[in-house]
PDB file of N, CA, C and O in Angstrom:
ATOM      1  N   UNK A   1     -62.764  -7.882 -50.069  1.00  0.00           N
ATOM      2  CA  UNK A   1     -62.592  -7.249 -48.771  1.00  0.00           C
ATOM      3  C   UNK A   1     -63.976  -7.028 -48.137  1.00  0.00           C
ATOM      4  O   UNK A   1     -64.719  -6.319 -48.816  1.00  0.00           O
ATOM      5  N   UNK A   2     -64.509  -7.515 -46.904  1.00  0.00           N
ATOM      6  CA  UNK A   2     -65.855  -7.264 -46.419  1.00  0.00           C
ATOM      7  C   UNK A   2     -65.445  -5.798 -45.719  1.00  0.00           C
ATOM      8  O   UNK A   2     -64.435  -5.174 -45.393  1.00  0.00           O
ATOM      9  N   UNK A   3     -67.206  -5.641 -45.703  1.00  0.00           N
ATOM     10  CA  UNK A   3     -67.783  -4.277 -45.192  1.00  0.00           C
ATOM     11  C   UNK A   3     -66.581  -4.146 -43.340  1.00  0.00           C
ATOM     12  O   UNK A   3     -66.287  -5.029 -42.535  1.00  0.00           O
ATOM     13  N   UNK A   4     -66.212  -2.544 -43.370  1.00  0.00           N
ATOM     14  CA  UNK A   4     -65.614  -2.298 -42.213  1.00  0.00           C
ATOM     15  C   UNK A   4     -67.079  -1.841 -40.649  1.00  0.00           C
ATOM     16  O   UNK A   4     -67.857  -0.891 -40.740  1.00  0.00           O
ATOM     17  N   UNK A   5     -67.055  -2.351 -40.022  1.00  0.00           N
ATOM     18  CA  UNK A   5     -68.050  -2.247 -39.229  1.00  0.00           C
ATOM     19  C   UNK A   5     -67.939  -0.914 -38.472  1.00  0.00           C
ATOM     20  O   UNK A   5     -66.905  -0.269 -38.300  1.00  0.00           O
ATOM     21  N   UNK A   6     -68.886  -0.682 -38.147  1.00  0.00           N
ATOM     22  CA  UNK A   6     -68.839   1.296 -37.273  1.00  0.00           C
ATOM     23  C   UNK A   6     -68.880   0.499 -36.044  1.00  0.00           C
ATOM     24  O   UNK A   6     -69.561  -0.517 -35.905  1.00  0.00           O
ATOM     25  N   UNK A   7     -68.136   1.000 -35.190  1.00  0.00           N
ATOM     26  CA  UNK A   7     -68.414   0.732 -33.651  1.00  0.00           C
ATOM     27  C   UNK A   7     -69.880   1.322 -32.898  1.00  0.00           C
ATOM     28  O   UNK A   7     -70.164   2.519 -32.934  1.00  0.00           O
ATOM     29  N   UNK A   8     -70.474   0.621 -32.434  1.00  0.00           N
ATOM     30  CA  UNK A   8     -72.215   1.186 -32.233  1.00  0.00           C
ATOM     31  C   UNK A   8     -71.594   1.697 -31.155  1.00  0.00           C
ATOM     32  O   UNK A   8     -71.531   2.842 -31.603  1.00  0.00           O
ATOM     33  N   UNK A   9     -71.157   1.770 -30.247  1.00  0.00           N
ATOM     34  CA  UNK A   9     -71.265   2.808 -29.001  1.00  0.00           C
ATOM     35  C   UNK A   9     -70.381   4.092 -29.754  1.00  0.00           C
ATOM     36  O   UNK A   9     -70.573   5.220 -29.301  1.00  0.00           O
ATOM     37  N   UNK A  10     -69.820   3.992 -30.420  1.00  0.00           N
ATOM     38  CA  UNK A  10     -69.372   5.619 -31.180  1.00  0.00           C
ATOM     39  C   UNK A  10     -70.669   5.843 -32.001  1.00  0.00           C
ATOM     40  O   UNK A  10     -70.988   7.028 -31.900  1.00  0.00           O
ATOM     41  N   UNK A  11     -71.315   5.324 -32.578  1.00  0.00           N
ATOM     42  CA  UNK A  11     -72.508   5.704 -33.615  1.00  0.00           C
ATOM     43  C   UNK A  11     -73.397   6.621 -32.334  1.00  0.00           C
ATOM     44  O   UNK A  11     -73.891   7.747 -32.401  1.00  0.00           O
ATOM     45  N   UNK A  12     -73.363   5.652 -31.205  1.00  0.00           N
ATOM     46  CA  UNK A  12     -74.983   6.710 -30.573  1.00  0.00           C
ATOM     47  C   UNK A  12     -74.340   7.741 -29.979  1.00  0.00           C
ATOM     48  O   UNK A  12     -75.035   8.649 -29.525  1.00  0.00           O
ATOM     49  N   UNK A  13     -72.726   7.819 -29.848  1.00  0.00           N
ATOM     50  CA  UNK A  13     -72.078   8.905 -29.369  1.00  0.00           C
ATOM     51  C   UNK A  13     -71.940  10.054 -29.866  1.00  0.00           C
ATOM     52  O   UNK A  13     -72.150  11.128 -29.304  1.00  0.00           O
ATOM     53  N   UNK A  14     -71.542   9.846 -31.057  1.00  0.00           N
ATOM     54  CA  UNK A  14     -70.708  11.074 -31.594  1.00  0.00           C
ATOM     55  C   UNK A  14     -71.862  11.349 -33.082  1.00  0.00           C
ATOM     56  O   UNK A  14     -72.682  10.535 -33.507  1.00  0.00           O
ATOM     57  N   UNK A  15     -71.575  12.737 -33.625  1.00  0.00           N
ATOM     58  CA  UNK A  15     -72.639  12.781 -34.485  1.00  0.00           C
ATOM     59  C   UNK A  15     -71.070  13.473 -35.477  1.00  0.00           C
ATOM     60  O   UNK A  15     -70.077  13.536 -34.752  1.00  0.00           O
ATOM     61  N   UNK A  16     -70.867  13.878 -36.745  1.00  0.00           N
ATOM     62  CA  UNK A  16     -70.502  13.887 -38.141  1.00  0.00           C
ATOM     63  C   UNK A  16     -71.106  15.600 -38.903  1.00  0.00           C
ATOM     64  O   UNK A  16     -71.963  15.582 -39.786  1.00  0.00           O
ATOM     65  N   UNK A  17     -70.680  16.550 -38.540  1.00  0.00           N
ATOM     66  CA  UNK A  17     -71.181  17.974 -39.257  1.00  0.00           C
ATOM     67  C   UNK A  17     -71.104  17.712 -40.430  1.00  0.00           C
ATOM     68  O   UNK A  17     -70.330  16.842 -40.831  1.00  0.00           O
ATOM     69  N   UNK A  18     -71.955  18.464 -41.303  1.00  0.00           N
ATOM     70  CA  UNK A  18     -71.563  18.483 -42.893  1.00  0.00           C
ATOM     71  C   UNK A  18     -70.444  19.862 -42.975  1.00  0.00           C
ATOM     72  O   UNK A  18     -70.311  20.424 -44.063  1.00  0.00           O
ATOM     73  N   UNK A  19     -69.811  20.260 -41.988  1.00  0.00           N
ATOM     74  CA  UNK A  19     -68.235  20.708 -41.757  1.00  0.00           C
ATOM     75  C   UNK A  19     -67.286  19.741 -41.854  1.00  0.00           C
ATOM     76  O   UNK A  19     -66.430  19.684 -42.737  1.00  0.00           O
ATOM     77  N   UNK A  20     -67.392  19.178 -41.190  1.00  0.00           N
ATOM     78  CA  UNK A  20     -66.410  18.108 -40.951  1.00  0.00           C
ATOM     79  C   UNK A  20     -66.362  17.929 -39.821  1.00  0.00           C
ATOM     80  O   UNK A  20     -66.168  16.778 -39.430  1.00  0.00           O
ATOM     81  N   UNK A  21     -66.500  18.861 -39.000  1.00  0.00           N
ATOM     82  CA  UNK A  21     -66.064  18.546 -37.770  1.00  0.00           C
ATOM     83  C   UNK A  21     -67.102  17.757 -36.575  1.00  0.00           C
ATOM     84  O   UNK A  21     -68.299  18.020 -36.455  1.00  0.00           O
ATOM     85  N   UNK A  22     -66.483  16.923 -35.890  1.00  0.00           N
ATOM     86  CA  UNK A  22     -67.622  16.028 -35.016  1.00  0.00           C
ATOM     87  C   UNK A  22     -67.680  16.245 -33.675  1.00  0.00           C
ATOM     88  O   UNK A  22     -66.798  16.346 -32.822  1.00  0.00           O
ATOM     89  N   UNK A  23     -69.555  16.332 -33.606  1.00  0.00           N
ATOM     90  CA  UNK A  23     -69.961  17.275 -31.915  1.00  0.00           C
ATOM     91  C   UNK A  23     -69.974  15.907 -31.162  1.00  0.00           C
ATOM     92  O   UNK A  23     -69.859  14.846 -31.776  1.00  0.00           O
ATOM     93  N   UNK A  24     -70.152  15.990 -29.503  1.00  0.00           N
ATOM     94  CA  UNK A  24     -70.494  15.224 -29.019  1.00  0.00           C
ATOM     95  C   UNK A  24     -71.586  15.590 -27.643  1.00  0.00           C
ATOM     96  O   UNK A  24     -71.932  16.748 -27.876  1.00  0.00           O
ATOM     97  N   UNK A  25     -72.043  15.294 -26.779  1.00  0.00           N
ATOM     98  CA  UNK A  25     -72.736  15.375 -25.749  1.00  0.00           C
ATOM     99  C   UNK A  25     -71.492  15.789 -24.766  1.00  0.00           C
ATOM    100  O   UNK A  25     -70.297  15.508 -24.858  1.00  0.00           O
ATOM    101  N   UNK A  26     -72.299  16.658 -23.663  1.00  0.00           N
ATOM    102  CA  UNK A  26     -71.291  16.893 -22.706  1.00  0.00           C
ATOM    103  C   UNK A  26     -71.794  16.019 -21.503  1.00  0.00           C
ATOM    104  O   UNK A  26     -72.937  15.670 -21.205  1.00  0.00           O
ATOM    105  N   UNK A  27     -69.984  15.658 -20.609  1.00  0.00           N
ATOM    106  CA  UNK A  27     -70.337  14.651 -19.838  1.00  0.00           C
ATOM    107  C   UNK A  27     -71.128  15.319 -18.130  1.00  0.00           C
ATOM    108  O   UNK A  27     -71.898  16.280 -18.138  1.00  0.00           O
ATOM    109  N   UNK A  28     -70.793  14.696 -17.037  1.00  0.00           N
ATOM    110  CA  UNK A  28     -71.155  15.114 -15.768  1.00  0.00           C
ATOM    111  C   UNK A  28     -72.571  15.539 -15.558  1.00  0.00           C
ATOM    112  O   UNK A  28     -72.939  16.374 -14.732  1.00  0.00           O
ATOM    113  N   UNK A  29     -73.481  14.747 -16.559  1.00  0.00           N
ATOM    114  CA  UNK A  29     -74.665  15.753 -16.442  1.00  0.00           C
ATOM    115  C   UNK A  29     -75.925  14.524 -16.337  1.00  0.00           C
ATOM    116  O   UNK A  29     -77.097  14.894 -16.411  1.00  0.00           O
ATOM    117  N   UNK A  30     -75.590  13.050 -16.161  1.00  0.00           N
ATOM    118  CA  UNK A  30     -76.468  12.510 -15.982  1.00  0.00           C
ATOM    119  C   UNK A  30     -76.915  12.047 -14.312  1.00  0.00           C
ATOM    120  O   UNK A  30     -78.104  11.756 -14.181  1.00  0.00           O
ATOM    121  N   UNK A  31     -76.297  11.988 -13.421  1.00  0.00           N
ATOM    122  CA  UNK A  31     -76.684  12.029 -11.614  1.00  0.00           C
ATOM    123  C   UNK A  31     -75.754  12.404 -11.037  1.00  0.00           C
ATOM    124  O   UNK A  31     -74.682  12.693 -11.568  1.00  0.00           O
ATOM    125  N   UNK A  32     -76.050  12.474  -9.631  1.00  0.00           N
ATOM    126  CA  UNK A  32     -75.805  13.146  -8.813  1.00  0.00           C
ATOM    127  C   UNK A  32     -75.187  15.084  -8.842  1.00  0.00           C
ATOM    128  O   UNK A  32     -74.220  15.780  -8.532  1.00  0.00           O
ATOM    129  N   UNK A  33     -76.770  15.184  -9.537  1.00  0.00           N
ATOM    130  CA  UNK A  33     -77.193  16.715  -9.599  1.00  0.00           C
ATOM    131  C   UNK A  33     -77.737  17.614  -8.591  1.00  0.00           C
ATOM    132  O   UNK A  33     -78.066  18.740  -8.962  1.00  0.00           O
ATOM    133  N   UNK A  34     -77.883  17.273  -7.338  1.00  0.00           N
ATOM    134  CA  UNK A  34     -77.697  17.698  -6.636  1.00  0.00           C
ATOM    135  C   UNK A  34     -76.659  18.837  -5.817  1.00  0.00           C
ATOM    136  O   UNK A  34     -76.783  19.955  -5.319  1.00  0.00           O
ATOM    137  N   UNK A  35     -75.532  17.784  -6.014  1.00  0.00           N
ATOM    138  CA  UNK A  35     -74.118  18.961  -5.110  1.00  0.00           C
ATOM    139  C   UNK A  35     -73.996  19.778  -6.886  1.00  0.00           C
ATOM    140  O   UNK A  35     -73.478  20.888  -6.765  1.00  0.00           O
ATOM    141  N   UNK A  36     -74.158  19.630  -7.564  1.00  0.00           N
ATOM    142  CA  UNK A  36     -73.950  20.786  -8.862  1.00  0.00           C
ATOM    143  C   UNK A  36     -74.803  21.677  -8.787  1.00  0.00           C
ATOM    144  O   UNK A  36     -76.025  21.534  -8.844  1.00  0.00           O
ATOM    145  N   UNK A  37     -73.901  23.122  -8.589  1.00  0.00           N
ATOM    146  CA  UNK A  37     -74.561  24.343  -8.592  1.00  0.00           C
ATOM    147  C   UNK A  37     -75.666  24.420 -10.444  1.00  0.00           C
ATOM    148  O   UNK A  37     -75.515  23.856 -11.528  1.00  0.00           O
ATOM    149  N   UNK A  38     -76.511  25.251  -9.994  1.00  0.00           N
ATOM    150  CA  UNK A  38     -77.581  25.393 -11.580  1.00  0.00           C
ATOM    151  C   UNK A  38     -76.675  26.063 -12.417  1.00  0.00           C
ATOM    152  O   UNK A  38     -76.964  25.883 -13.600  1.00  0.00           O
ATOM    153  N   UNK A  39     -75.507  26.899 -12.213  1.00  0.00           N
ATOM    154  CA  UNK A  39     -74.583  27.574 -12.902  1.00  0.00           C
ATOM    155  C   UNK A  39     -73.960  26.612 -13.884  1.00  0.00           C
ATOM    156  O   UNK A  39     -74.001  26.771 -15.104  1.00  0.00           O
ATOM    157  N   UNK A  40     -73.325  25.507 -13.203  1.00  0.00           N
ATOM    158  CA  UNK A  40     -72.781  24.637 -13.672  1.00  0.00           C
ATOM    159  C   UNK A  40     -73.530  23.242 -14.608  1.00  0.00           C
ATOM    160  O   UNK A  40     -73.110  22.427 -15.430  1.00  0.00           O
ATOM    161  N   UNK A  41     -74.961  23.553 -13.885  1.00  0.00           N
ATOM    162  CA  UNK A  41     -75.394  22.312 -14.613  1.00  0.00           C
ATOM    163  C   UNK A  41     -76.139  23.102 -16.225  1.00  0.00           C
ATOM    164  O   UNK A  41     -76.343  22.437 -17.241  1.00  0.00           O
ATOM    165  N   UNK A  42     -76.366  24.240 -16.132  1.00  0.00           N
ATOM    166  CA  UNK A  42     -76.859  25.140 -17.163  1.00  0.00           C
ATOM    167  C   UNK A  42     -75.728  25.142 -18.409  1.00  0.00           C
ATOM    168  O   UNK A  42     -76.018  24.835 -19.565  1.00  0.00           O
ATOM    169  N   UNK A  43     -74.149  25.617 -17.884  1.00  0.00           N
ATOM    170  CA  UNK A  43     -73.426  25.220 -18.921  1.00  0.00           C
ATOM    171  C   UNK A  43     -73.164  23.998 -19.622  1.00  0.00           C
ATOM    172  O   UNK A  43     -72.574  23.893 -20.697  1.00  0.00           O
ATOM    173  N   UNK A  44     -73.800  22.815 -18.712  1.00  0.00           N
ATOM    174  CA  UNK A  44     -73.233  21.174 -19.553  1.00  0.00           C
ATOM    175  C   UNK A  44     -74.148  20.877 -20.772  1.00  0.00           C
ATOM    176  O   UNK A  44     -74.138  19.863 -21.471  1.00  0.00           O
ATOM    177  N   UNK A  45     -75.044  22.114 -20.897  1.00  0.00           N
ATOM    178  CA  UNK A  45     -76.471  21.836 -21.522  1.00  0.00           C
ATOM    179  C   UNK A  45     -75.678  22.194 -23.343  1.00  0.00           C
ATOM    180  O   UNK A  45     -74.922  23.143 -23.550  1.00  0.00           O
ATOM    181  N   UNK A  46     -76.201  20.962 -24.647  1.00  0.00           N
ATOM    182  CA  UNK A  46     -75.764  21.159 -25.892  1.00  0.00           C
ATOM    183  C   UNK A  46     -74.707  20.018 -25.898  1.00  0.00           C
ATOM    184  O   UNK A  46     -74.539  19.134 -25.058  1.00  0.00           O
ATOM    185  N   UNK A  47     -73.987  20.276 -27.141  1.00  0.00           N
ATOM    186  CA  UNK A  47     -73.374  19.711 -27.706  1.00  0.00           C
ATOM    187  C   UNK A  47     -72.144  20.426 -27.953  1.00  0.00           C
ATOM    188  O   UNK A  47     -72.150  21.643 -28.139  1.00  0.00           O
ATOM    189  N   UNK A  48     -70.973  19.654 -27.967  1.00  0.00           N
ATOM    190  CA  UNK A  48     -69.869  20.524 -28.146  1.00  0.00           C
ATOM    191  C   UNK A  48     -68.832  20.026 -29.397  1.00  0.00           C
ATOM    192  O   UNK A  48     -69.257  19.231 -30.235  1.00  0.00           O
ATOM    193  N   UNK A  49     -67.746  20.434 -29.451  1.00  0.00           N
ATOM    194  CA  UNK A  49     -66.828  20.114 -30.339  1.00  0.00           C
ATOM    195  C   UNK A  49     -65.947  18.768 -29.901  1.00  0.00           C
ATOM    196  O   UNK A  49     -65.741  18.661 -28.692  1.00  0.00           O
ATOM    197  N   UNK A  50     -65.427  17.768 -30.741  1.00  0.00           N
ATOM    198  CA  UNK A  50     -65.012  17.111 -30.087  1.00  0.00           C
ATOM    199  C   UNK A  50     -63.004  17.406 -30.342  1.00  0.00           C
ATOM    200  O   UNK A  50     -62.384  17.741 -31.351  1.00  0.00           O
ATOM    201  N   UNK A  51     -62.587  17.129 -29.105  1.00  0.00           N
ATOM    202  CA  UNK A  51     -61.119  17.414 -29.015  1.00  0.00           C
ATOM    203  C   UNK A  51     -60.217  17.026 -30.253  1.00  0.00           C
ATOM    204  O   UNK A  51     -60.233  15.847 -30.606  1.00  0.00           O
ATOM    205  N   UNK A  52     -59.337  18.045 -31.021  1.00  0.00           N
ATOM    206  CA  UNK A  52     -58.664  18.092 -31.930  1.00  0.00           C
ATOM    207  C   UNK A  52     -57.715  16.707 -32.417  1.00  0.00           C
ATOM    208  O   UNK A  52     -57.483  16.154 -33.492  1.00  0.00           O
ATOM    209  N   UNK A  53     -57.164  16.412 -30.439  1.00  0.00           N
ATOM    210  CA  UNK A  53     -56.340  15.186 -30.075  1.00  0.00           C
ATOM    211  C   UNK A  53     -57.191  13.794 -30.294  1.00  0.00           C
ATOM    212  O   UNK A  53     -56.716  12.658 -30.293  1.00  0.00           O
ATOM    213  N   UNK A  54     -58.495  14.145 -30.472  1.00  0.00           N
ATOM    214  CA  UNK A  54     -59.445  12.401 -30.438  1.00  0.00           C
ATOM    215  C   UNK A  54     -59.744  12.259 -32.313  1.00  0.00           C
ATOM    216  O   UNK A  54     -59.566  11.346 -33.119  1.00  0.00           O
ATOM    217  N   UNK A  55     -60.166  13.383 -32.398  1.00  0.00           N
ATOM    218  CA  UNK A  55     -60.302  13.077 -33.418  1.00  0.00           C
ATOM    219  C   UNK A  55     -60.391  12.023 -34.287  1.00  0.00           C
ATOM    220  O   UNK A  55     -61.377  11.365 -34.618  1.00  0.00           O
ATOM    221  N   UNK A  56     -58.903  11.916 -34.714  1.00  0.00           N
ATOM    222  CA  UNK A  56     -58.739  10.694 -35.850  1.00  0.00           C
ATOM    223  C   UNK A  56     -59.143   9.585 -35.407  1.00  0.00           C
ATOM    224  O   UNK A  56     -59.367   8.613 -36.129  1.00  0.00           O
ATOM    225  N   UNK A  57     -59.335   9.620 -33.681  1.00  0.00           N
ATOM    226  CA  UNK A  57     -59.743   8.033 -33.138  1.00  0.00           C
ATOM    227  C   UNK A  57     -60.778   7.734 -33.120  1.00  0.00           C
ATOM    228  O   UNK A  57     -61.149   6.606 -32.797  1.00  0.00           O
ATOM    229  N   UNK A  58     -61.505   8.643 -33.456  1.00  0.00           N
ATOM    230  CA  UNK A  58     -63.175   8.882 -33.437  1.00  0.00           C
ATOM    231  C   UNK A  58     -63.537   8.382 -34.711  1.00  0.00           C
ATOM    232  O   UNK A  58     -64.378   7.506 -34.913  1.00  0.00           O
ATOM    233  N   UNK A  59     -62.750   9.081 -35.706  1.00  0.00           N
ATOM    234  CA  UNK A  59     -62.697   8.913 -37.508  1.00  0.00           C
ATOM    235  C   UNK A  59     -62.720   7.462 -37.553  1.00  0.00           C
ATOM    236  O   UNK A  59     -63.218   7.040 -38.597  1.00  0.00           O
ATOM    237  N   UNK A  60     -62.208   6.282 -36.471  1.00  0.00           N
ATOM    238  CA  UNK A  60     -61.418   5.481 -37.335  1.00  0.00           C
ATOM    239  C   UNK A  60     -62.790   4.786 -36.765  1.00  0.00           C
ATOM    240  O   UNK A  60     -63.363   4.014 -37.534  1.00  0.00           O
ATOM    241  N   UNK A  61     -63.189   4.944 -35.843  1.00  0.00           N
ATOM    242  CA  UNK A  61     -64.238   3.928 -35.350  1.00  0.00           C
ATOM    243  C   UNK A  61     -65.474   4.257 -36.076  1.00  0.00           C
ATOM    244  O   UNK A  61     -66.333   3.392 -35.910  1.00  0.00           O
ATOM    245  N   UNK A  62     -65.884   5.367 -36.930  1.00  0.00           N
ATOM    246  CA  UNK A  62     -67.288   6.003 -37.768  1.00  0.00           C
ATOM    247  C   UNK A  62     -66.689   5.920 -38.858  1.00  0.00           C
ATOM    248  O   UNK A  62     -66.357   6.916 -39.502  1.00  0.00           O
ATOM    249  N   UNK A  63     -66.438   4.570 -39.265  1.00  0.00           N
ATOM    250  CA  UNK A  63     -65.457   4.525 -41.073  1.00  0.00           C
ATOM    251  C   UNK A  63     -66.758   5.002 -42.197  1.00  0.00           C
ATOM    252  O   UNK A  63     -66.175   5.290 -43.242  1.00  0.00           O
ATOM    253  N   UNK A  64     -68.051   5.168 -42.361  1.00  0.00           N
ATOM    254  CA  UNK A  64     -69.000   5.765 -43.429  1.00  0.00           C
ATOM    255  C   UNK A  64     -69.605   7.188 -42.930  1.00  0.00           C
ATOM    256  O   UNK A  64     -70.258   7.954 -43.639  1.00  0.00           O
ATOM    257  N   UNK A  65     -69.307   7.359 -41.762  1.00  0.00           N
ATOM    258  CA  UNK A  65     -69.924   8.578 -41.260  1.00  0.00           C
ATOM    259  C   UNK A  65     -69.121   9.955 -42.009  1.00  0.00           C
ATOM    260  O   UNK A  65     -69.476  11.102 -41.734  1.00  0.00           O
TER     261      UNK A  65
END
């Protein structure tokens, strides 16, 4: 059986806790920053949890992660 390949655009996406659980970048935050209040662009700032519902789809594409 050959090696299962990681999908590279999930590799530079998503990162793997030694929890288990996997963070990701938050979106809306690369242009047109302008019409975004600083309120709003202050909260997109970090890393967050990724949705309970993606999960396993995330799992399947980071098969060694």
């Amino acid at each position: 059986m050959p090696k299962m390949k990681t999908k590279s655009g999930a590799k530079k996406r998503f990162k793997v806790r030694s929890s288990g659980g996997i963070k990701r970048s938050q979106a809306f935050k690369r242009h047109i920053l302008t019409k975004k209040t600083t309120k709003s662009k202050r909260q997109l700032r970090g890393m967050t949890e990724v949705h309970a519902a993606d999960e396993k789809l995330i799992r399947a594409m980071l098969p060694y992660a």
